[in-house]
PDB file of N, CA, C and O in Angstrom, chain B, residues numbered from 101:
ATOM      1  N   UNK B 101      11.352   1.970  -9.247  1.00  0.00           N
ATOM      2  CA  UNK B 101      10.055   1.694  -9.821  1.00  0.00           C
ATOM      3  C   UNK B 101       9.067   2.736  -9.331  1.00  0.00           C
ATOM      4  O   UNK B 101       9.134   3.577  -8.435  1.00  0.00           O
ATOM      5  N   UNK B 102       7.948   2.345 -10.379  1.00  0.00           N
ATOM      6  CA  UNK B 102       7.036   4.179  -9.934  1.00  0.00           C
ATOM      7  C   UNK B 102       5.597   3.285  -9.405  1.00  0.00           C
ATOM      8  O   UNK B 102       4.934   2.550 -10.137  1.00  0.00           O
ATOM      9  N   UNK B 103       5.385   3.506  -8.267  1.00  0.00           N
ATOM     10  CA  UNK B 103       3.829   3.099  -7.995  1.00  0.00           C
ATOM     11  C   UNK B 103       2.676   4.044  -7.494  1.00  0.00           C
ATOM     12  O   UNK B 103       3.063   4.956  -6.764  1.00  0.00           O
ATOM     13  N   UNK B 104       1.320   3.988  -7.757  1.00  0.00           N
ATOM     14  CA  UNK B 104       0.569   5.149  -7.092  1.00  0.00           C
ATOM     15  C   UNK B 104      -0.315   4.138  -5.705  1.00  0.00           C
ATOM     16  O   UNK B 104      -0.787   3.005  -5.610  1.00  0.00           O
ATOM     17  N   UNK B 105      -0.165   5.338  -4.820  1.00  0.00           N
ATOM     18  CA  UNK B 105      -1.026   4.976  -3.828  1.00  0.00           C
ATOM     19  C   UNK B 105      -1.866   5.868  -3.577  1.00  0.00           C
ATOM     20  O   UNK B 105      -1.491   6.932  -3.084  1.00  0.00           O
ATOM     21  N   UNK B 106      -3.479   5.572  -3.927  1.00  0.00           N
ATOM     22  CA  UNK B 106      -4.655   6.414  -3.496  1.00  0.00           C
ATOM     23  C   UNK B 106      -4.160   7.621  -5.036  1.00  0.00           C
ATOM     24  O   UNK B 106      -4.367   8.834  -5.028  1.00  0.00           O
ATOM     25  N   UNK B 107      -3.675   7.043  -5.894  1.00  0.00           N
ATOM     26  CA  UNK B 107      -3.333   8.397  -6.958  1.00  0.00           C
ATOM     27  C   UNK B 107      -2.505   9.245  -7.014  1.00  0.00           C
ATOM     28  O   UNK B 107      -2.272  10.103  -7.866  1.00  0.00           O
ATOM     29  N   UNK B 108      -2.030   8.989  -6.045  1.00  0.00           N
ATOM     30  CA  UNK B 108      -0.502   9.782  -5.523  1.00  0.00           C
ATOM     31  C   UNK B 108       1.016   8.950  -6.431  1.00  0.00           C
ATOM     32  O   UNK B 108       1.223   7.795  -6.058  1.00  0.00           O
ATOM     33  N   UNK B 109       1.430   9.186  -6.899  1.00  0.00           N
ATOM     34  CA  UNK B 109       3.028   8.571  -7.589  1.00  0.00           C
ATOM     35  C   UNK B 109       3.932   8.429  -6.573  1.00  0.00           C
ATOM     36  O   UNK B 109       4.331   9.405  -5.938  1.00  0.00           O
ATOM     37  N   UNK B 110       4.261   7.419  -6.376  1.00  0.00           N
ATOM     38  CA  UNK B 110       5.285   7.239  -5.472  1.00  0.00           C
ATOM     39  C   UNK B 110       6.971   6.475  -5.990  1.00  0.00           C
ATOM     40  O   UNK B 110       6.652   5.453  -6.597  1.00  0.00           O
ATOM     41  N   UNK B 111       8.109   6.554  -5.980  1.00  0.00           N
ATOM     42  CA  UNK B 111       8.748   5.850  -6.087  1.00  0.00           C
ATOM     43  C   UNK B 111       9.648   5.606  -5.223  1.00  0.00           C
ATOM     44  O   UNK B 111      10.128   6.323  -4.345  1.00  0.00           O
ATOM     45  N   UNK B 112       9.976   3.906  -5.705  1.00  0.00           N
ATOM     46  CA  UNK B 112      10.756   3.053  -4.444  1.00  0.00           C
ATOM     47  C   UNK B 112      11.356   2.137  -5.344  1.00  0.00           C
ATOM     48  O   UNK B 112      11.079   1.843  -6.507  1.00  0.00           O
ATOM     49  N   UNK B 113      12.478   1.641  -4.346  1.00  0.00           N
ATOM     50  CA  UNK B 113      13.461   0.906  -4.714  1.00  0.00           C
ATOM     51  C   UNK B 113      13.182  -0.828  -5.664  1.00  0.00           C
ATOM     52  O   UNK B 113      12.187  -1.375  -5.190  1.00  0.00           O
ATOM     53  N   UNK B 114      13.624  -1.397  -6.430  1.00  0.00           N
ATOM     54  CA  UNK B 114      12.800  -2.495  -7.197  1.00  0.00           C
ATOM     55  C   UNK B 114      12.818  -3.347  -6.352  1.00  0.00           C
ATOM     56  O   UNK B 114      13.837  -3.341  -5.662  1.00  0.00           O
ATOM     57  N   UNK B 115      11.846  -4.335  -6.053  1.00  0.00           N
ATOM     58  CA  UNK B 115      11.883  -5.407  -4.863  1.00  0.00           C
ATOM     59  C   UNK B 115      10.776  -4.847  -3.499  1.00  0.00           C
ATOM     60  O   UNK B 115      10.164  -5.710  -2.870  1.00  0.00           O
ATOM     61  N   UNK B 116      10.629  -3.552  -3.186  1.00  0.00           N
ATOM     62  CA  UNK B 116      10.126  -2.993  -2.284  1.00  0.00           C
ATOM     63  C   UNK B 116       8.734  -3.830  -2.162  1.00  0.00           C
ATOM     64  O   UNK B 116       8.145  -4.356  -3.105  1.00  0.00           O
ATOM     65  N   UNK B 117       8.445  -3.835  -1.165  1.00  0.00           N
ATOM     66  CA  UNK B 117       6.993  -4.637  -0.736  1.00  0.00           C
ATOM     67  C   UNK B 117       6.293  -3.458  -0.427  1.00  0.00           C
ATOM     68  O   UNK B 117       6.646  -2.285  -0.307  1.00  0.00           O
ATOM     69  N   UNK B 118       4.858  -4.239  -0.293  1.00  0.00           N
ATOM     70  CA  UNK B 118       3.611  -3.327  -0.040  1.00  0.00           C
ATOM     71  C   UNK B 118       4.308  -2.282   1.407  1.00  0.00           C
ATOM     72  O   UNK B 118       4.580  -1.086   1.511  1.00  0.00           O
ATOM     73  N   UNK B 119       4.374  -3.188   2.131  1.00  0.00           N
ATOM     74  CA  UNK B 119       5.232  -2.589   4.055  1.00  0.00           C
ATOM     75  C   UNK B 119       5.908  -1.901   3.599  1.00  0.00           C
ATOM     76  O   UNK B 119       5.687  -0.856   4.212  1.00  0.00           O
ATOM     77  N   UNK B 120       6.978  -1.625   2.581  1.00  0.00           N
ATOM     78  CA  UNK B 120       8.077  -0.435   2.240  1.00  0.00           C
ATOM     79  C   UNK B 120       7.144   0.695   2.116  1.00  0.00           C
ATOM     80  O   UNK B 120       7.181   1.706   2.818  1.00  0.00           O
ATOM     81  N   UNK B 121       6.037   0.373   0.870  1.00  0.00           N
ATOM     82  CA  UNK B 121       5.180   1.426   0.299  1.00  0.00           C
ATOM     83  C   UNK B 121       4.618   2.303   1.479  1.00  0.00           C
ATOM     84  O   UNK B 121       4.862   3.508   1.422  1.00  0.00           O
ATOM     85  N   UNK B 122       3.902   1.831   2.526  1.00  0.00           N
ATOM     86  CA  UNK B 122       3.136   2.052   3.542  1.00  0.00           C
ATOM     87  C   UNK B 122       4.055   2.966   4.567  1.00  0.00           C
ATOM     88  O   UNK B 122       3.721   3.980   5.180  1.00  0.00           O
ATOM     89  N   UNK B 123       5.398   2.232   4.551  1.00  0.00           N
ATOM     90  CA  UNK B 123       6.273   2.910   5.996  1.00  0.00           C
ATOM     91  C   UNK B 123       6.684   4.246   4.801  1.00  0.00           C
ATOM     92  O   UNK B 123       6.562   5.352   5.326  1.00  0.00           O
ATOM     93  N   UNK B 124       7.121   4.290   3.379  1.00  0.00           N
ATOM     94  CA  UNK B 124       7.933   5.534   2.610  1.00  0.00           C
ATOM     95  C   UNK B 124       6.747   6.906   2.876  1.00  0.00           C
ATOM     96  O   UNK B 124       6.952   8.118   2.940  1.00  0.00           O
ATOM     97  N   UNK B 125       5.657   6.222   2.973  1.00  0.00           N
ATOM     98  CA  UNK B 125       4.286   7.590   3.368  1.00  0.00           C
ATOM     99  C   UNK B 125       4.225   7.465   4.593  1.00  0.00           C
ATOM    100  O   UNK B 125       3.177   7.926   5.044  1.00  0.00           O
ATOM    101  N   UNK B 126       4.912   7.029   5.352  1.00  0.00           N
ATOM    102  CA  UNK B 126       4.559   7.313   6.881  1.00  0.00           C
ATOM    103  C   UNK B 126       3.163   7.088   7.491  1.00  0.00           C
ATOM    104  O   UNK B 126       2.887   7.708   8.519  1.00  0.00           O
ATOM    105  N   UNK B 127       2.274   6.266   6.955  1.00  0.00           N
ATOM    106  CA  UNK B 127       1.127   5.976   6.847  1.00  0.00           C
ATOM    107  C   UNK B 127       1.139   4.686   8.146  1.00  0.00           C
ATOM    108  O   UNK B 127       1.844   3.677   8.172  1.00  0.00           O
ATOM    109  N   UNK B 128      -0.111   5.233   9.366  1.00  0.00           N
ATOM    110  CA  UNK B 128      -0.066   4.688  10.544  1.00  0.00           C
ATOM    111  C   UNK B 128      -0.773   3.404   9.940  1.00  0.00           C
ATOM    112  O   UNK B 128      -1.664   3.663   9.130  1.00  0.00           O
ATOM    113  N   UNK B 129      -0.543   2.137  10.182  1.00  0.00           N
ATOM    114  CA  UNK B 129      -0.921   1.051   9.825  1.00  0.00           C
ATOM    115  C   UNK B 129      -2.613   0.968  10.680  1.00  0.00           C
ATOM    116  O   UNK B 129      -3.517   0.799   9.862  1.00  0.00           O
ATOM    117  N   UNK B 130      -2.892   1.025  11.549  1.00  0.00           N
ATOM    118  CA  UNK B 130      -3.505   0.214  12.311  1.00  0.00           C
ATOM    119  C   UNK B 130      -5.397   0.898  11.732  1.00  0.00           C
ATOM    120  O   UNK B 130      -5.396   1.889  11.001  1.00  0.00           O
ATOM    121  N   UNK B 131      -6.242   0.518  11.979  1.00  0.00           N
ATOM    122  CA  UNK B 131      -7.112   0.214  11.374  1.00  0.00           C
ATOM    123  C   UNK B 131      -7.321   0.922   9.837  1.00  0.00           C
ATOM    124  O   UNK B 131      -7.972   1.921   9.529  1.00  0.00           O
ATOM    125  N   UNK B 132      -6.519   0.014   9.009  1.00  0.00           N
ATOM    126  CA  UNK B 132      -6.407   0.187   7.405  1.00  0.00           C
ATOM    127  C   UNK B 132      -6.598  -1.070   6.620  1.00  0.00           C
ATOM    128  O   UNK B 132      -6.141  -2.137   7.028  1.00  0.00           O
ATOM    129  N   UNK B 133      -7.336  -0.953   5.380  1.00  0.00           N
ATOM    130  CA  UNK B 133      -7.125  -1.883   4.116  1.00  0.00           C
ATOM    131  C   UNK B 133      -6.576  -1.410   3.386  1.00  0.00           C
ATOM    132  O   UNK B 133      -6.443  -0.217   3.114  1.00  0.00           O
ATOM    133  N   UNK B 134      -6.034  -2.613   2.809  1.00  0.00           N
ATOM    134  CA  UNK B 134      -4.723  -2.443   1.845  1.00  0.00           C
ATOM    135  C   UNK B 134      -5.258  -3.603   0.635  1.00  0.00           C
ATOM    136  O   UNK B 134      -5.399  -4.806   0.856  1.00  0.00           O
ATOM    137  N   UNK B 135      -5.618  -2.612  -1.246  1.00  0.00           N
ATOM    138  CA  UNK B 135      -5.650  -3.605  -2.183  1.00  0.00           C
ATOM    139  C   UNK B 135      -3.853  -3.160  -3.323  1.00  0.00           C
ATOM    140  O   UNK B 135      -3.124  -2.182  -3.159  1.00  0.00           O
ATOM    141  N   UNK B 136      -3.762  -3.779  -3.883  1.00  0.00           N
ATOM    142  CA  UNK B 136      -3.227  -3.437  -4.996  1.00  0.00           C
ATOM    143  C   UNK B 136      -3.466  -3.975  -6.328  1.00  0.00           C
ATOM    144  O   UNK B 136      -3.190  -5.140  -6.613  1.00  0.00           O
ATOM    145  N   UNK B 137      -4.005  -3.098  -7.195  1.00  0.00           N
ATOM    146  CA  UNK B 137      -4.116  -3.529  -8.396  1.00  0.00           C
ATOM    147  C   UNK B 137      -5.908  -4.838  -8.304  1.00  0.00           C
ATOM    148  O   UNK B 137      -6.250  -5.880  -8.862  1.00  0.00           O
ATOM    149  N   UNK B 138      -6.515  -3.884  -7.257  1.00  0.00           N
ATOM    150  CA  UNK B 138      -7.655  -4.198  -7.078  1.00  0.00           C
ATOM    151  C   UNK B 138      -7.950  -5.313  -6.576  1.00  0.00           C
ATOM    152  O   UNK B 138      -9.007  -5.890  -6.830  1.00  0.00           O
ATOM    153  N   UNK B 139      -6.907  -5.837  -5.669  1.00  0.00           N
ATOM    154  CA  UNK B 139      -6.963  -7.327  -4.917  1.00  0.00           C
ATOM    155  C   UNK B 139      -6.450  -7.306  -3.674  1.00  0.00           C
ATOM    156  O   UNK B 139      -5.233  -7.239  -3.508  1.00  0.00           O
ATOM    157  N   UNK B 140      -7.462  -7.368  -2.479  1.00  0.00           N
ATOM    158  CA  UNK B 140      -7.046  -7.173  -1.305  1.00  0.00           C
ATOM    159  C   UNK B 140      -5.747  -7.873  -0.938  1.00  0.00           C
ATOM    160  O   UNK B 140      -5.279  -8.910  -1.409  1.00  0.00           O
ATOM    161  N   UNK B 141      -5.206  -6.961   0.140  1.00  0.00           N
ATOM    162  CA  UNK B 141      -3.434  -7.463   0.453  1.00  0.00           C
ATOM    163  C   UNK B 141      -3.914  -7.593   1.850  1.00  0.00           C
ATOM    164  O   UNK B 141      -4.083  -6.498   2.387  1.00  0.00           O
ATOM    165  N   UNK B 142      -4.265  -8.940   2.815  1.00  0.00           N
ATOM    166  CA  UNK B 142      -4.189  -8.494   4.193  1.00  0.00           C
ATOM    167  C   UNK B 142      -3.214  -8.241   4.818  1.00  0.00           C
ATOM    168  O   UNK B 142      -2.127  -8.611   4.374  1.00  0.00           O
ATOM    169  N   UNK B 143      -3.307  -7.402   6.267  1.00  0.00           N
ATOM    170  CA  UNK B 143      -2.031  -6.713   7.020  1.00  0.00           C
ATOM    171  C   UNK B 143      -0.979  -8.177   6.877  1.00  0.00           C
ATOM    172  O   UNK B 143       0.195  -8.047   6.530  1.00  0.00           O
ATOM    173  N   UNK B 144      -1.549  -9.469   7.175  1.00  0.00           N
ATOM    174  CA  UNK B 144      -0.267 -10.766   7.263  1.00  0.00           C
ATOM    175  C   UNK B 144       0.286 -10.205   6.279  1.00  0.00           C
ATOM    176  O   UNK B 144       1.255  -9.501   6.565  1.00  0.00           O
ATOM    177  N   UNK B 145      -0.031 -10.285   5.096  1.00  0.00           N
ATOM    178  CA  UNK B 145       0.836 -10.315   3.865  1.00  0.00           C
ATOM    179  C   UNK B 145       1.411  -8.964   3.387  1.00  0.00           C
ATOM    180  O   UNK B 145       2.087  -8.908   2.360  1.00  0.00           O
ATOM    181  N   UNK B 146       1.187  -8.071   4.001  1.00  0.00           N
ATOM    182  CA  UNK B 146       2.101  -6.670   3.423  1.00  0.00           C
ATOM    183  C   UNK B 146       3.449  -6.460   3.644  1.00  0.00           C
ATOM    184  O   UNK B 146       3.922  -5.378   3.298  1.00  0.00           O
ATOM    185  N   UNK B 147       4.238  -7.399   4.218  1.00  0.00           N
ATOM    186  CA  UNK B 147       5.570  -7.624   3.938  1.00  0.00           C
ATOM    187  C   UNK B 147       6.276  -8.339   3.209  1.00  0.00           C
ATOM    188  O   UNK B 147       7.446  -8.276   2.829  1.00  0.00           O
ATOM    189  N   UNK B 148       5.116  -9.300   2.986  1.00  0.00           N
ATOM    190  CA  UNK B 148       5.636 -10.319   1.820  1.00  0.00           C
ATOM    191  C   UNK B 148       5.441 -10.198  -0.043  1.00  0.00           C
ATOM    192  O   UNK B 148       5.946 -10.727  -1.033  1.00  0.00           O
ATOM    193  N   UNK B 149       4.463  -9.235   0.239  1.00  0.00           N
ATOM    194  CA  UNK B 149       3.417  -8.663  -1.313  1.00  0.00           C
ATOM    195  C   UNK B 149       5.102  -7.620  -1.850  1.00  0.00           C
ATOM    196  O   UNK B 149       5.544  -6.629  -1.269  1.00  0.00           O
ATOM    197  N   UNK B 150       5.590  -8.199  -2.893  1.00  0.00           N
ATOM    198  CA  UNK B 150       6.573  -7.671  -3.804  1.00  0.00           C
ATOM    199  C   UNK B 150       5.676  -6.617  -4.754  1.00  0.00           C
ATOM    200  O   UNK B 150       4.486  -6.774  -5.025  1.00  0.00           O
ATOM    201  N   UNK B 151       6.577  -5.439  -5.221  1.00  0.00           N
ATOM    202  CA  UNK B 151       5.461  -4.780  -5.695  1.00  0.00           C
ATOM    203  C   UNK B 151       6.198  -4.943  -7.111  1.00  0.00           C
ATOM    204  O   UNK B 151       7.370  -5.161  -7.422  1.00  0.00           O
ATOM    205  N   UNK B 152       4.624  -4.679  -8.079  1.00  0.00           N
ATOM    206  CA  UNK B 152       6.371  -4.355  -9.329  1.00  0.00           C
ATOM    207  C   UNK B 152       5.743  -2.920 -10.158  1.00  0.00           C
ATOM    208  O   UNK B 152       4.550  -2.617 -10.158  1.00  0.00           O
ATOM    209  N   UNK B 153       6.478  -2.393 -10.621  1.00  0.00           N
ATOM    210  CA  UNK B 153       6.049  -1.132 -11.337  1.00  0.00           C
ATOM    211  C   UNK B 153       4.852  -0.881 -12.530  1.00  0.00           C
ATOM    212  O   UNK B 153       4.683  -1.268 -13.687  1.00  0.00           O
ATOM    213  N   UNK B 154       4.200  -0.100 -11.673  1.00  0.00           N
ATOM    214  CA  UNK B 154       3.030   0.029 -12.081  1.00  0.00           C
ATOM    215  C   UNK B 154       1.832  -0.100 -11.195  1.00  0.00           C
ATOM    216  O   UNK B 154       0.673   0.202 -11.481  1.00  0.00           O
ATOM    217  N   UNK B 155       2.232  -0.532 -10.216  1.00  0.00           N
ATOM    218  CA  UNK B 155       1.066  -1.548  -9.195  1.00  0.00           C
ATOM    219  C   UNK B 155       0.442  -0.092  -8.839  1.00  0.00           C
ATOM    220  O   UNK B 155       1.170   0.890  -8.689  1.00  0.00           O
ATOM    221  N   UNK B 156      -0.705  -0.048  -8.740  1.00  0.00           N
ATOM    222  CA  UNK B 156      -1.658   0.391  -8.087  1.00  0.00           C
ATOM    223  C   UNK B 156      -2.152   0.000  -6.511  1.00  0.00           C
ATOM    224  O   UNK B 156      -2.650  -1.077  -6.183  1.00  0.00           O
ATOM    225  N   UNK B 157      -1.902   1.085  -5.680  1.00  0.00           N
ATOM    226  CA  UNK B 157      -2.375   0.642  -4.606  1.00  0.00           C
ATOM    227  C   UNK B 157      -3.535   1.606  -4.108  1.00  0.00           C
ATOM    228  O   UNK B 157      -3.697   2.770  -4.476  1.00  0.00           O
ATOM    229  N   UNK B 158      -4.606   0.630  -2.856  1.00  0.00           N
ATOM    230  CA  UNK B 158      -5.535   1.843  -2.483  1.00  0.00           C
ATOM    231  C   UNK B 158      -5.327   1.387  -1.143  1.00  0.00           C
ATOM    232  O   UNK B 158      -5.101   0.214  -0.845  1.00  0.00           O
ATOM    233  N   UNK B 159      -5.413   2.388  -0.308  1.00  0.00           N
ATOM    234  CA  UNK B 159      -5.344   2.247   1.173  1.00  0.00           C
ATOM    235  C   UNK B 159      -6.711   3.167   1.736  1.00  0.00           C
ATOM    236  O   UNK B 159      -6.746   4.396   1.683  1.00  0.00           O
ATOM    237  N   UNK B 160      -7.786   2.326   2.265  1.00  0.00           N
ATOM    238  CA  UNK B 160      -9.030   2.874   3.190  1.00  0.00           C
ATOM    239  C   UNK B 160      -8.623   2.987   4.557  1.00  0.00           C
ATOM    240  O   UNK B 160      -8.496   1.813   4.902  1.00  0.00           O
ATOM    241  N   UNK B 161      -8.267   3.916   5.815  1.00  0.00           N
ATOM    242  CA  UNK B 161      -9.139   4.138   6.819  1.00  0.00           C
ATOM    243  C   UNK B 161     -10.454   3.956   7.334  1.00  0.00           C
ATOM    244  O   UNK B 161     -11.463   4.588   7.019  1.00  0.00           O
ATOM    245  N   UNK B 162     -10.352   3.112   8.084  1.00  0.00           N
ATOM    246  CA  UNK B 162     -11.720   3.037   8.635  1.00  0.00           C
ATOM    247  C   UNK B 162     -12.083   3.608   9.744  1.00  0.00           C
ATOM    248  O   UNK B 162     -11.301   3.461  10.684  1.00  0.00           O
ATOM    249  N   UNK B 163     -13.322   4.404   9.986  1.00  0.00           N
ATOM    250  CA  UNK B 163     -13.302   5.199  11.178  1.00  0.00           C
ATOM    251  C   UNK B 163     -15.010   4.804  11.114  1.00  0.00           C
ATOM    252  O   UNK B 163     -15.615   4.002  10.402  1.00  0.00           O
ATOM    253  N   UNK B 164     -15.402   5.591  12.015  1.00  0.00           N
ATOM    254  CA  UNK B 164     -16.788   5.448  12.679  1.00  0.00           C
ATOM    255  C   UNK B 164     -17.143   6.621  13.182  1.00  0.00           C
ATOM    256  O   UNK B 164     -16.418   7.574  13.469  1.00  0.00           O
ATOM    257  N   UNK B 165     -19.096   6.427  13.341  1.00  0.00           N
ATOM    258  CA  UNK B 165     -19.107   8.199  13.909  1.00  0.00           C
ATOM    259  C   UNK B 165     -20.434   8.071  13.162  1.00  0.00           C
ATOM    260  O   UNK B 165     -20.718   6.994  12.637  1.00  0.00           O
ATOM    261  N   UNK B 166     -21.174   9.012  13.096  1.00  0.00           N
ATOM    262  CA  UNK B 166     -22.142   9.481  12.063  1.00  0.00           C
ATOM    263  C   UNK B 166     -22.557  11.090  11.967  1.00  0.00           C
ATOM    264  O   UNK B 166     -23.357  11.472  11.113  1.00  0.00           O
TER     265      UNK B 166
END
């Protein structure tokens, strides 16, 4: 299945969860939001969130500073 994250095309295996999506980009989990398809996924649920083709995902960093 083909999904984009942040606009990027990604593909993964059918069944893959949001957590597959996240670990296939090597993408450090820890202070991140996670929506797909414009509906927040919290960190609990990104192993359980099934994706299916097409899904749109956006992943924010949050940082600080000015």
């Amino acid at each position: 299945m083909t999904v984009k994250i942040n606009d990027i095309t990604l593909n993964l295996p059918d069944g893959s969860s949001l957590q597959d999506a996240i670990n296939a980009k090597e993408i450090v989990t820890k202070g991140i939001a996670t929506a797909v398809n414009g509906k927040v996924i919290p960190a609990t649920d990104r192993e359980s969130h099934t994706l299916i083709d097409g899904d749109d995902i956006v992943i924010i960093k949050a940082f600080y500073g000015g």
